[in-house]
C-alpha positions as CSV (number, residue, x, y, z in Angstrom):
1,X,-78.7,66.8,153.9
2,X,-76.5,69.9,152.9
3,X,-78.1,72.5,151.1
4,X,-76.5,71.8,147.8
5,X,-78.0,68.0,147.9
6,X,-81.2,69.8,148.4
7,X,-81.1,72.3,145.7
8,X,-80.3,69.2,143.4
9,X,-83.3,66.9,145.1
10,X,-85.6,70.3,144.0
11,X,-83.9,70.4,140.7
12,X,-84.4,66.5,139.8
13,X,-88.2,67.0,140.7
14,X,-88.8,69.8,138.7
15,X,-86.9,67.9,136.0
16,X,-88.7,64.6,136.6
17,X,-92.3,67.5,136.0
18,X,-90.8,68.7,132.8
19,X,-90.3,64.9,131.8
20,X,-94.2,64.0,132.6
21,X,-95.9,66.9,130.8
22,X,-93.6,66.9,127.7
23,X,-93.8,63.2,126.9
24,X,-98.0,63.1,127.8
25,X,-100.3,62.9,125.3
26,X,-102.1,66.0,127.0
27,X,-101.4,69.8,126.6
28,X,-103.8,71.5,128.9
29,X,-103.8,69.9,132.5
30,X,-106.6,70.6,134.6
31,X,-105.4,71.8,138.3
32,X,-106.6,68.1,139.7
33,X,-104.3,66.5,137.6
34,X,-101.7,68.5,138.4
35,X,-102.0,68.1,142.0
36,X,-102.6,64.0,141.2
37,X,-99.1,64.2,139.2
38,X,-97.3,66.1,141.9
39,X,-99.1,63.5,144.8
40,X,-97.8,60.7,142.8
41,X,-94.2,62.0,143.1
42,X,-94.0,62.9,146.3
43,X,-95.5,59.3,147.5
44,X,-92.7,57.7,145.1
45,X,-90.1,59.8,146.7
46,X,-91.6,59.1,150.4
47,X,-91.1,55.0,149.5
48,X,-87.7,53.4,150.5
């Protein structure tokens, strides 16, 4: 992977974040759900 694809794999996770927390219902997060929502990215991302 070049470094540009992996500023952009960074940028698209970040994004896909943003995309969670401004389309929940929720506007305070407790830091376990946080860490659940990041866990559940990074397993999608780990699938083939």
């Amino acid at each position: 992977m070049t470094e540009k694809e992996i500023q952009f794999a960074k940028m698209a996770t970040l994004y896909e974040l943003r995309l969670i927390f401004s389309n929940g219902e929720k506007k305070e997060y407790t830091k376990e759900e946080l860490l659940e929502l990041i866990d559940k990215i990074a397993m999608s991302k780990a699938e083939p």
